[in-house]
C-alpha positions as CSV (number, residue, x, y, z in Angstrom):
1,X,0.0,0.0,0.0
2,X,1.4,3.6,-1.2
3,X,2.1,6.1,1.6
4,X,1.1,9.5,0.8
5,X,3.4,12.0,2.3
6,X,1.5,15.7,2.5
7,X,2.7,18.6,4.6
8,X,-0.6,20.2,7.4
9,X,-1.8,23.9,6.7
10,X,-2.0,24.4,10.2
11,X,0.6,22.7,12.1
12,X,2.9,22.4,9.4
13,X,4.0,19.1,10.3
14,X,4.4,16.4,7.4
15,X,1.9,13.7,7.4
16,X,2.1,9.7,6.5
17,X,-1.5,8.9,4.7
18,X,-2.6,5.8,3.4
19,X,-4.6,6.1,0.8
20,X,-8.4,5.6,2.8
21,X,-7.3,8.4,4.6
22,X,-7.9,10.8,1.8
23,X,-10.6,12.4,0.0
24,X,-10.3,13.2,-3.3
25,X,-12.6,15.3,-4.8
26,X,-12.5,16.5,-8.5
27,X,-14.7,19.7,-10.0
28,X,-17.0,18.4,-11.9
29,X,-17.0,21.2,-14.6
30,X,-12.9,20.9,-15.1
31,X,-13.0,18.0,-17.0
32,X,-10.7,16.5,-14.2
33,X,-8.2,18.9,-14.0
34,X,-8.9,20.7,-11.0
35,X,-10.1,19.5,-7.9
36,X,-9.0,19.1,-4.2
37,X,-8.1,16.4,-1.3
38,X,-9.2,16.5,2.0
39,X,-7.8,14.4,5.3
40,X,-7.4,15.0,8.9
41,X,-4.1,15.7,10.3
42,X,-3.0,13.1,12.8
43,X,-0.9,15.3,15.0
44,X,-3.0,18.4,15.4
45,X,-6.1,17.0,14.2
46,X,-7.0,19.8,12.1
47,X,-9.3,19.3,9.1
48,X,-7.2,20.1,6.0
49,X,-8.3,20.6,2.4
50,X,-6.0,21.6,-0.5
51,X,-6.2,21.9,-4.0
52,X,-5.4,19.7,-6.7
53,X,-4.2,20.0,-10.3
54,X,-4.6,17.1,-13.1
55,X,-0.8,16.1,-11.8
56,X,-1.4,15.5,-8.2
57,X,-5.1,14.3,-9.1
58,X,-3.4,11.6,-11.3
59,X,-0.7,10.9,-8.8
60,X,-3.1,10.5,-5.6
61,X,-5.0,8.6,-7.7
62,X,-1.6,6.9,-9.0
63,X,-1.3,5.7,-4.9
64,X,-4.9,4.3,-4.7
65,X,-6.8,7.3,-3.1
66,X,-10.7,7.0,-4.4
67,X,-12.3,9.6,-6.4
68,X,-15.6,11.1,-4.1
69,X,-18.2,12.8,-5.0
70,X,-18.2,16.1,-3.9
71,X,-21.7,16.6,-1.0
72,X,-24.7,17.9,-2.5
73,X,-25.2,21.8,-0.9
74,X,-28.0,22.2,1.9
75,X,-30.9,23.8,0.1
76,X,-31.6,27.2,1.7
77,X,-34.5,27.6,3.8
78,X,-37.7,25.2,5.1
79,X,-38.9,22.7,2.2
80,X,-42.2,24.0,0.2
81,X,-45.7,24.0,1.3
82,X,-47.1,21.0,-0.2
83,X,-50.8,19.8,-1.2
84,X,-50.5,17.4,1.7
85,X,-49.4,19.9,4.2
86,X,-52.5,21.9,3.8
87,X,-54.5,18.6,4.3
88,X,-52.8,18.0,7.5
89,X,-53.3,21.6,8.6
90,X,-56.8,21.5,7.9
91,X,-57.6,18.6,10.0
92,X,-55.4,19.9,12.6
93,X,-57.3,23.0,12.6
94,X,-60.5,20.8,13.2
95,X,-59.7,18.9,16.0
96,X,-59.2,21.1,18.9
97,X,-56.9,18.9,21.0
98,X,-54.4,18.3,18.0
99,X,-54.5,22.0,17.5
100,X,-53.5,22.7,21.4
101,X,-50.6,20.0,20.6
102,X,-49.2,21.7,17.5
103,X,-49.5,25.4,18.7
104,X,-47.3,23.7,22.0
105,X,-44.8,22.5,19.5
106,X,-45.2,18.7,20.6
């Protein structure tokens, strides 16, 4: 198994990686020339991520690191209104006891 040798942004140590202990990810409109890795640094335990041009994306990959994809954003804000939630509602609105309950919060 290839050691990957990587110097930390923070504690500016140099780090011994195996391969799992990366994250590669690659842009996915640079037709896999740009891109960056992620890992954890195992003396200060900082977070790192730096980036990655086609050379060290074909090297990491080269050593056996896995190509990720990247994690879909959070969508901003409280999911739509939908037909069904307006059903709900409407029954809650109804029943006198369930409406007590959701105005509490519970």
């Amino acid at each position: 198994m290839s050691t990957i040798r990587v110097a930390c942004g923070n504690c500016k140590n140099d780090v011994d990686l195996q391969p799992d202990d990366v994250r590669l990810i690659i842009n996915p409109d640079s037709d896999g020339r740009r891109g960056q890795y992620e890992f954890t640094c195992e003396k200060c335990g900082m977070e790192q991520a730096k980036p990655a041009d086609k050379k060290i994306i074909m090297l990491l990959m080269a050593a056996g690191v896995e190509v990720v994809d990247p994690e879909p954003a959070t969508p901003a804000g409280p999911p739509p209104f939908t037909d069904d939630d307006s059903i709900e509602f409407h029954f809650v609105l109804e029943d006198d006891e369930a409406l007590e309950s959701w105005l509490a919060g519970s």
